[in-house]
C-alpha positions in Angstrom: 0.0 0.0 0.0 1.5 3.6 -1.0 1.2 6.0 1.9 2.6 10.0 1.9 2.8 12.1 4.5 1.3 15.5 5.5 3.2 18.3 5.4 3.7 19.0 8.4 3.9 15.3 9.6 7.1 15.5 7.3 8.5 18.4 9.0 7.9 17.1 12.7 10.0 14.2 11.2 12.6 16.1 10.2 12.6 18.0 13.1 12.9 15.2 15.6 15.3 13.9 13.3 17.3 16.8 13.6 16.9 17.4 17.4 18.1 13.5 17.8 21.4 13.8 15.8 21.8 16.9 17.8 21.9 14.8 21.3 24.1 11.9 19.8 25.9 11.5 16.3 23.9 9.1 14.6 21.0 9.2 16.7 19.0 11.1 14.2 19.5 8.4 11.3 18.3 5.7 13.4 15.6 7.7 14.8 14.7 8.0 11.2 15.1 4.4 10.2 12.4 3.2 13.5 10.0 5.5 11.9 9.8 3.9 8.8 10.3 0.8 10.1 6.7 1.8 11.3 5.6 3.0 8.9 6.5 0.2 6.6 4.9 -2.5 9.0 1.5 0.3 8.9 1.3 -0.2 4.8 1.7 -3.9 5.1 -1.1 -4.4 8.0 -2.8 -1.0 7.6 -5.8 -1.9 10.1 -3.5 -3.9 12.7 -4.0 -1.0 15.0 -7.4 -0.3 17.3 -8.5 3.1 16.1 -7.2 6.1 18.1 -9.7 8.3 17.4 -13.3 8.2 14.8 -11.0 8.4 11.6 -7.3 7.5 12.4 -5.1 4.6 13.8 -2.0 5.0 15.7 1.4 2.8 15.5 3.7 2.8 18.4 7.3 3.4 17.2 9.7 0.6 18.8 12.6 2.3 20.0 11.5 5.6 20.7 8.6 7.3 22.5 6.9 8.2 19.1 3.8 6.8 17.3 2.8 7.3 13.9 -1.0 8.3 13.5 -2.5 7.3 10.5 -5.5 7.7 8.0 -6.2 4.9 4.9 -8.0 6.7 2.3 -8.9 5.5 -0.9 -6.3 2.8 -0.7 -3.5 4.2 0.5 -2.1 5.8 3.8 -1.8 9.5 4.7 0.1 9.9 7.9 -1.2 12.7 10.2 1.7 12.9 12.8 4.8 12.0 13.6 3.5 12.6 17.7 5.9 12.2 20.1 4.0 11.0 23.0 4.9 13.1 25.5 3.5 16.3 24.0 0.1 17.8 24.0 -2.1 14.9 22.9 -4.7 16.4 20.4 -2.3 19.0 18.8 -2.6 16.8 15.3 -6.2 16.8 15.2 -6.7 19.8 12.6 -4.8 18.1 10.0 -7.7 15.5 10.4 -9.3 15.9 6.4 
């Protein structure tokens, strides 16, 4: 299944990605790897994962305290967030389409 992201999933991703390499040479990359390590496993079981809320899913990231929340539409996956779980919960919901 194809899946894309949403912009501003993509920048949270490069954002943590960049805050990570900043804390430990390296770290960023494989920060960046576990994510789409999840994301892969999403596109090959996209509705493995209870619903999080009325119109998305949510897949834990391994490794870090991340998850990856989710829509499949029409086929193929849009992810909403890049949410690292700490932080506000609901922040992501505008980008809800």
């Amino acid at each position: 299944m194809k899946y894309s992201f949403h912009p501003t999933a993509k920048t949270e991703l490069s954002e943590a990605v960049h805050y990570y390499e900043t804390c430990r040479m390296g770290l960023g990359a494989e920060f960046a790897k576990e994510v789409y390590s999840t994301v892969l496993r999403i596109t090959e079981f996209p509705e493995a994962w209870s619903p999080f809320t009325k119109d998305t899913r949510r897949c834990l990231t391994r490794r870090f305290p991340y998850g990856v929340i989710y829509q499949i539409e029409e086929g193929q996956i849009l992810i909403i967030a890049v949410m690292q779980l700490n932080r506000k919960p609901d922040y992501w919901k505008k980008r809800i389409m």
